[in-house]
N, C-alpha and C positions, 0 to 999 in steps of 0.2 A: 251619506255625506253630512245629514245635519248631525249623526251621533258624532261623529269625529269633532265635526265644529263644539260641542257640548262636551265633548271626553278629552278634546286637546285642553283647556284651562286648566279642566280639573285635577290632568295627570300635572300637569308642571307645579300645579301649586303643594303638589303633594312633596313631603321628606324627601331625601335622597333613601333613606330607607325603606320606608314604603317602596320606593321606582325597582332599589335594586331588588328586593323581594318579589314583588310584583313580576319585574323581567324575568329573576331566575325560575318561580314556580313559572312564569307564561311558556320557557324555554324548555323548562322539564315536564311539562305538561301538551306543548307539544311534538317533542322528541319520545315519549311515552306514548302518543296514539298516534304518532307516525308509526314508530316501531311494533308497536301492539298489531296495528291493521295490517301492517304487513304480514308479521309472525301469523295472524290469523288467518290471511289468505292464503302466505303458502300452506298451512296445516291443514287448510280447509281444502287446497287444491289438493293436496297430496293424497288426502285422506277419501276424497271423488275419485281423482285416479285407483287408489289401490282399492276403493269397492265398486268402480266399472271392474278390473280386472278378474277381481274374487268373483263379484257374481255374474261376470260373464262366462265364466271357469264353471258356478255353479248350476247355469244352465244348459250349460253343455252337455253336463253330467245328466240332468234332467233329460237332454235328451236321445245321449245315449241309452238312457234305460226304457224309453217309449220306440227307440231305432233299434235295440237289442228284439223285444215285442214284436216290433213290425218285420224285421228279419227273420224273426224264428215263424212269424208265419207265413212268408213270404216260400220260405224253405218247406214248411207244412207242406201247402200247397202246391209246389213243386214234388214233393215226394207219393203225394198221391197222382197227382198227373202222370206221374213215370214210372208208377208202378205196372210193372207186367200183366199182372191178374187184372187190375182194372183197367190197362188198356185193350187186352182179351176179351173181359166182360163187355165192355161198350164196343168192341169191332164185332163179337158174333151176335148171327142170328140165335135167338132165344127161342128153345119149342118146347118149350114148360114141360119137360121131359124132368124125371126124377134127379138124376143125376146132375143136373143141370137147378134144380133147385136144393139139391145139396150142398153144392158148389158155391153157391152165392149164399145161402146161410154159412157156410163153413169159412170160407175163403173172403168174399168180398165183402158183404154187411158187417164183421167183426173191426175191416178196417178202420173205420168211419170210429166205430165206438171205444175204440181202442187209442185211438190220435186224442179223440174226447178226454178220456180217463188221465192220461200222461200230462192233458196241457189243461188246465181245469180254468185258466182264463180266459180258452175260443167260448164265445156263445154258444155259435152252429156253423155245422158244417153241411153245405149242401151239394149232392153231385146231379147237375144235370144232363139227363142220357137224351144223345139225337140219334139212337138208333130206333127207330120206332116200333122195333118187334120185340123191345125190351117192355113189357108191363110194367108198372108200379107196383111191387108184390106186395107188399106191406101196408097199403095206400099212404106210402113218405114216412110212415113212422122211422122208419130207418134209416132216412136221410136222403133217398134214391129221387128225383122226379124226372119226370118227362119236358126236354127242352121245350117242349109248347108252350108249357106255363109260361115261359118268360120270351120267348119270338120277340113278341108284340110289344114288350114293356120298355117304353121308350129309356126309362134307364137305363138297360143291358146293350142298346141300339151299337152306341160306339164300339163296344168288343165284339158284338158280334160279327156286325157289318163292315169293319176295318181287318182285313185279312193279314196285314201284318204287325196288328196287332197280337201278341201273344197273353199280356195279363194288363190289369188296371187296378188302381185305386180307385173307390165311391167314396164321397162325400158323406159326413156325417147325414144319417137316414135314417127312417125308423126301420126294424128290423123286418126279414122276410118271412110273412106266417104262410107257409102253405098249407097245412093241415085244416080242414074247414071242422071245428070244432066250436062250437057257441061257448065255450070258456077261453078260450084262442080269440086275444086282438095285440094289434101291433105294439107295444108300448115300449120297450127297449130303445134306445137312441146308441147305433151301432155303425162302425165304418168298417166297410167289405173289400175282400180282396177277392177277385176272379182273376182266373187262370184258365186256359183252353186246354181239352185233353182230345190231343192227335193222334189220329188210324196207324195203327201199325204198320199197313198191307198200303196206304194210297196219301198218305200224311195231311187228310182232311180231317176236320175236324168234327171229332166222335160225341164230346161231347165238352163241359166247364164246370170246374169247383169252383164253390163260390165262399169262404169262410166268413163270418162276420164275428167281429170284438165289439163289447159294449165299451163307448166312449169310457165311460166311469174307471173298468178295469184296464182301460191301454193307458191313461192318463192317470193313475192309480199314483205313481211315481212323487205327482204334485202336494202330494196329502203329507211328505213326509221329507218335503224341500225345505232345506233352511233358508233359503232368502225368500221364501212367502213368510217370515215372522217380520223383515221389513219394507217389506212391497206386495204388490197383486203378481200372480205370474200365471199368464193365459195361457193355452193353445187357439190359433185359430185357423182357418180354412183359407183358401185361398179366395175368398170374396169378403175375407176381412171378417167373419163372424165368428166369437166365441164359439167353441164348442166343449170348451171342460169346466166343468160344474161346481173344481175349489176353491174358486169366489163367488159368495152367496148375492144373487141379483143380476152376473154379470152371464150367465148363459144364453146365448141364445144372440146377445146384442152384435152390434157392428162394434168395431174398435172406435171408430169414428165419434159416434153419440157417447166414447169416453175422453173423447179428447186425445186421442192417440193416432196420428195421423202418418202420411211421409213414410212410411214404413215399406219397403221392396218387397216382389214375391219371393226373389232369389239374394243371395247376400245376406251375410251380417251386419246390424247398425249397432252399435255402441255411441249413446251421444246423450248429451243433456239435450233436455225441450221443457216446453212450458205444458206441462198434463193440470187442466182444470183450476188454471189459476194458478198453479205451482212451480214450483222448479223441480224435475225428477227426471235420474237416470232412466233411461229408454234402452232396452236392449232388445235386438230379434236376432233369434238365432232360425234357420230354414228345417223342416225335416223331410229329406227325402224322402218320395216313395207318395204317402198319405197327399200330399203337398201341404201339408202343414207348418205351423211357424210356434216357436214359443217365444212367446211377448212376454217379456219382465219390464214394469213400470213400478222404480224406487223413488218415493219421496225424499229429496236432500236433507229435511228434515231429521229423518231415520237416521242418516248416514253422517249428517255430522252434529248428531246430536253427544254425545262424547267430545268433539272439539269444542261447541259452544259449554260445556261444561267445567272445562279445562279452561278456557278465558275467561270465566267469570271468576275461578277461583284465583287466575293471574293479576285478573284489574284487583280484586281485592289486596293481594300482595303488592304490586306497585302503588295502590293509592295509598296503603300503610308507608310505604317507602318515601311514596310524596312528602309527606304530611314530617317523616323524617326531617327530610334533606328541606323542606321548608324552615324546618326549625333551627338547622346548623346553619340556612346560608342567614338566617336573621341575625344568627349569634357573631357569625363570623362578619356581619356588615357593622353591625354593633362596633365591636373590637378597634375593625379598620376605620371607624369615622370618628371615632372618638379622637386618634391622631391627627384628623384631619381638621378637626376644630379646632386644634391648639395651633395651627400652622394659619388657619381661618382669622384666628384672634389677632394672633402677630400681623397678619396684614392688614386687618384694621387699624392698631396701629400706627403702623407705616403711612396708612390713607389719610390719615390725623394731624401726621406731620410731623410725627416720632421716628428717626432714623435708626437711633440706637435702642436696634429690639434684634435678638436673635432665638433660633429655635433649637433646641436640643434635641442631637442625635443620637441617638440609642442605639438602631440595627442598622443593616447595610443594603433595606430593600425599598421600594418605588418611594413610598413613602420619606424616609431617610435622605434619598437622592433629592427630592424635592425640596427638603428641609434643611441642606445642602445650599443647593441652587438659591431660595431664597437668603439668606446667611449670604453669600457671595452677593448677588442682587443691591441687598443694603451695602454691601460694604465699594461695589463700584458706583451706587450711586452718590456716594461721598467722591470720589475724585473725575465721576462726572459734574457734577456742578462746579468744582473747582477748576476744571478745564474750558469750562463752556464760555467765561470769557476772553480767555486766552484764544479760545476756534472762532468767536466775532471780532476777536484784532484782526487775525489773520484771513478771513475774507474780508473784509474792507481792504486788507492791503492786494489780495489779489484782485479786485475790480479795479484799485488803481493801476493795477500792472496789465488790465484787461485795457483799461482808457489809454495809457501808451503805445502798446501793441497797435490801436488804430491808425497809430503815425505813420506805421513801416510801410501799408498796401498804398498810401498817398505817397509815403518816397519816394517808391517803386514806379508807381505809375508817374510818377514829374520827371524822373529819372531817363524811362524810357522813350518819354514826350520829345525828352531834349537831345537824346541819340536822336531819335528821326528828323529833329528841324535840322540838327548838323547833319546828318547824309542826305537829305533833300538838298542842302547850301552847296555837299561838296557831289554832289548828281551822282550815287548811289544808292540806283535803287533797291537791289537785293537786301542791304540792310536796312532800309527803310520797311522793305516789306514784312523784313522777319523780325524788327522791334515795335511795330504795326503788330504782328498777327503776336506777338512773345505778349504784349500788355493789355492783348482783347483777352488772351488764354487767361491769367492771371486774375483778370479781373471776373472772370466766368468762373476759377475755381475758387474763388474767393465768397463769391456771391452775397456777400454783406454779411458774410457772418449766418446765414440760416441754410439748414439740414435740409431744405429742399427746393428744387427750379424748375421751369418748365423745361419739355425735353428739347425745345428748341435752344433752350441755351446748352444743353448740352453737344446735341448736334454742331452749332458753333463754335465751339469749345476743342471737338473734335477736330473739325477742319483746322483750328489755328494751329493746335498743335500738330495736322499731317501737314500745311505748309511749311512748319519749321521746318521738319525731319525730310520732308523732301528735297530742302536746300541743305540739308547736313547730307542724305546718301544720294545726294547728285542726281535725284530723278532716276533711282534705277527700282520707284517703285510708283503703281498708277495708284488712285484714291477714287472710287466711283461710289457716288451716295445715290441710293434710290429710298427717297421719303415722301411721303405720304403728308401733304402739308395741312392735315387737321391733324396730325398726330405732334404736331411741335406745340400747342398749346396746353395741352395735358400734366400733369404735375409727375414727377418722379426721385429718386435720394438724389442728391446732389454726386457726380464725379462716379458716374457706373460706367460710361461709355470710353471714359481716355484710359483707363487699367486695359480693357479688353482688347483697345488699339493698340496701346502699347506692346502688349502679350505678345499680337500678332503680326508685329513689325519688327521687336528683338527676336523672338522667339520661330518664328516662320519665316520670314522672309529673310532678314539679316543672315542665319545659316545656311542658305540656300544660294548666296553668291549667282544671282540669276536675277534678273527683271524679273519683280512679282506684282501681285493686285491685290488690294486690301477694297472688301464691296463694306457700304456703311446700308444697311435697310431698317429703315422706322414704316408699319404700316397698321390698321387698323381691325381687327377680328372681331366682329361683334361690338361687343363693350369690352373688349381687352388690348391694349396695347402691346406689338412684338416689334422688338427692337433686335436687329442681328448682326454680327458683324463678322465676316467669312475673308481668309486669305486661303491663298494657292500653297501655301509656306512647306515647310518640310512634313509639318504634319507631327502626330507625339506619339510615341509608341505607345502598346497596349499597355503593358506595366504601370506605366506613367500615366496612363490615360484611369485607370483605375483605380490609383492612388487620389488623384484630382476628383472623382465624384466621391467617393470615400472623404473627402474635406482633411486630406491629409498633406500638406504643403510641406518640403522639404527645406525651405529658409525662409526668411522672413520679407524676401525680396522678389523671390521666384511668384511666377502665376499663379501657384498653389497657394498662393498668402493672399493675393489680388481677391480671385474667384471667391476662396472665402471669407472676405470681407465684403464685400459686394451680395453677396447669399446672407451675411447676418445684417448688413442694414436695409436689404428689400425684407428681409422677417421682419421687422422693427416695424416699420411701413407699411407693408401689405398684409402682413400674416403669411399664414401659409396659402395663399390664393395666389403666390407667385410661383413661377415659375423658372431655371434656367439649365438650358439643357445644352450639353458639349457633346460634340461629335467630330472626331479626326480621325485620318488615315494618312498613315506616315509615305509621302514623297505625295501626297497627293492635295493636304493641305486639313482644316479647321473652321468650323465653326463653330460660334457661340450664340443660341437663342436664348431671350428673356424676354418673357410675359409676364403682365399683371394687367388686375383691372384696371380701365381707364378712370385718371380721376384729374379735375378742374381745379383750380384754386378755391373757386367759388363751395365746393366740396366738400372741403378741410373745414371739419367743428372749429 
């Protein structure tokens, strides 16, 4: 507020040249970073959208190729399980008979090494035998053990002990050494698929393959993913911990301790979030089987760093363009003000007291038009002055003719003074009555000459003149006033309430050739005054009725002249805080309400 207070002088005191320079750079400068910010947003939003989509697309791809891996060993595993010979080998009794360990050199030990050879990305393959008359011939070299080893080993617990269970996924683990050899420890980080292999002869269970993949080579895929050049992209477990190793630091952690939260076992998310302070695409895509997820977190930064590139190179071109069009609108205000000071001169001047000064026109635009206008100006106000005493003759004659006029409402009224003393002499009363109530009316509409009376001279005013008219239609109509006697004090335009009577005595009652009723009501609403006046009359049709709130009056005589002159002197008065509202229905009769606030003499400034 106080800069304004300190920057208002300063701008007013400043050229017109300067303001309009000023304006137009203020105008182009912020029609420039409206338009820029936007142009930026939507680029920026576009450009988020089409790298959620892409590298959503390219993790997918990602994980088709670790779901290809896990299928092809999934299938392994299955094929050794349903193999004939090895489900033969694990259903018979073994009697370490020759033939019998021919068989299992020849036949079943090759298989194992032979699945090895074809697929060079299994770590190992382990078969273990719950026939117990089956030895260890080899002691494991060959991949054979005895389900003993692993009974016990709460890891295995769930497949073994769940009968309808047929195979599982293990969680990333270290790998399985069975061989007791002193250069033998576990150090591989590999995830296992078991598979149960069923009796031929009783469809118990003979014995289980176990394969394992080192993390490294199932997640192999990651090393050679294009959207790891602008993001981190994980696998992780279903307890949320990293387990692929082609981000340096990040193995082994929770997603969590990276700021990567919210993320479902099941379902894909595509969404920004806030990663470490940042703003970055978040993608999980689920991979069946393993339960695994692959987690891509892209920094925004990455992603629209080509739009923020592309904007700087545009502000550079539009402030060049600025710095333009600054210099045309100075040239072009230049131009237009210099004509504006020869029109400036000339009215100096004029202000001097020089008449005869005129401007030369050249072209036929704003300027010219002005220059125009002034030229005309000077030249009426030559036969302005020469008029001006001729227009004080003639008001002084019209207040004389105003001071005469006062003669006539005193003629009038001595006039009808003197009918009454003559029908009182010659003892009729009816005319006594109705030059009685003819010279109270007159004298109410007259009201000394001012625009406005209190309502109770109105309301009297009314009654004089239904007194007339009931001795003109012979009583073939009643008059019932219901007023509110603090509302006759009140101020309002003078002559609103005898049009409306009138309306509704020619116009309702009169056509209706029947005893009618005309109700007069003044009453008080809060602080507003409603004045109404209701007959029984024939009532106006819709047409008619909709032409009359439209202010469209078909002569100059008719109700539709009345109402809207009555509407323009309560505007005049009240504002628009008045109100006047009509309502009829044809054979059934009219009325007319008017509201405005209540106001006193004492009131009026």
């Amino acid at each position: 507020m106080n800069f304004m207070k300190r920057f208002t002088p300063f701008f007013h005191n400043r050229s017109v040249i300067s303001k309009f320079v000023a304006i137009y750079v203020s105008i182009l400068l912020v029609s420039l970073a409206v338009t820029g910010y936007t142009l930026y947003r939507q680029a920026a939003n576009s450009a988020i959208e089409q790298a959620q989509t892409v590298l959503e697309q390219n993790l997918l791809q990602t994980k088709e190729s670790i779901k290809e891996k896990v299928a092809m060993t999934e299938n392994i595993s299955q094929i050794i399980a349903f193999d004939s010979r090895m489900q033969t080998f694990l259903d018979s009794d073994f009697m370490i008979e020759s033939i019998q360990l021919q068989d299992y050199r020849d036949n079943i030990a090759p298989i194992l090494d032979n699945i090895m050879r074809q697929n060079p990305y299994i770590h190992s393959i382990h078969v273990y035998m719950g026939n117990p008359t089956i030895p260890e011939l080899y002691g494991g070299y060959d991949g054979f053990y005895s389900l003993q080893r692993i009974r016990n080993d709460p890891q295995y617990q769930p497949i073994l002990e769940n009968h309808a269970l047929r195979s599982v996924w293990r969680d990333l683990h270290k790998e399985k050494v069975l061989l007791v050899r002193p250069d033998l420890t576990a150090t591989a980080d590999v995830l296992s698929f078991n598979r149960k292999v069923y009796s031929i002869r009783n469809y118990e269970v003979a014995g289980m393959v176990e394969i394992e993949i080192t993390a490294k080579e199932l997640f192999k895929t990651l090393e050679d993913s294009v959207s790891t050049e602008i993001g981190d992209v994980y696998i992780a477990d279903g307890s949320d911990r990293i387990v692929s190793e082609n981000v340096p630091g990040a193995y082994g952690k929770e997603l969590k301790k990276l700021n990567v939260t919210g993320l479902p076992l099941e379902g894909s998310v595509n969404r920004i979030g806030n990663v470490g302070g940042k703003r970055a695409i978040v993608i999980s895509v689920p991979l069946p089987g393993p339960g695994l997820r692959v987690v891509g977190v892209f920094p925004l930064g990455h992603v629209l760093e080509k739009v923020n590139e592309s904007i700087r190179t545009t502000i550079v071109v539009l402030a060049l363009a600025l710095l333009l069009l600054s210099l045309l609108v100075y040239y072009v205000t230049v131009k237009l003000l210099s004509r504006m000071k020869v029109l400036l001169k000339a009215m100096k001047q004029v202000r001097e007291g020089s008449l005869d000064v005129s401007v030369p026109v050249v072209w036929n635009d704003e300027f010219s038009q002005m220059a125009l206008s002034f030229n005309h100006m000077t030249e009426r106000i030559h036969g302005l002055i020469e008029t001006v005493y001729k227009a004080e003759l003639l008001e002084k004659e019209a207040e004389v003719k105003a001071l005469e006029s006062q003669i006539n409402p005193h003629f009038l009224y001595n006039t009808l003074a003197t009918i009454s003393w003559v029908a009182r002499k010659a003892k009729a009363p009816e005319v006594v009555r109705i030059s009685d109530s003819l010279a109270k009316f007159y004298r109410l509409v007259l009201n000394k000459g001012s625009s406005e009376t209190p309502i109770g001279n109105e309301l009297d005013m009314v009654k004089a003149y239904l007194a007339i008219q009931k001795f003109r239609f012979e009583d073939r109509f009643d008059a019932i006033y219901e007023v509110d006697e603090q509302v006759r004090e009140f101020i309002t335009v003078k002559n609103i309430l005898q049009p409306l009577v009138e309306n509704a005595l020619v116009h309702g009652i009169e056509p209706k050739r029947a005893h009618g009723t005309i109700i007069v009501k003044a009453r008080l609403e809060e602080d507003r005054v409603v004045l109404q006046i209701a007959d029984d009359g024939v009532g106006i049709s819709g047409e008619r009725l909709r032409e009359l709130k439209e202010g469209r009056p078909v002569d100059s005589q008719g109700s539709g002249y009345a109402l809207a002159n009555i509407m323009g002197r309560l505007r005049m008065m009240h504002g628009d805080s008045h109100r006047l509202e009509l309502f009829s229905r044809p054979g059934i009769g009219t009325v007319v309400t008017i509201s405005f606030a209540a106001r006193r003499r004492t009131d009026i400034a």
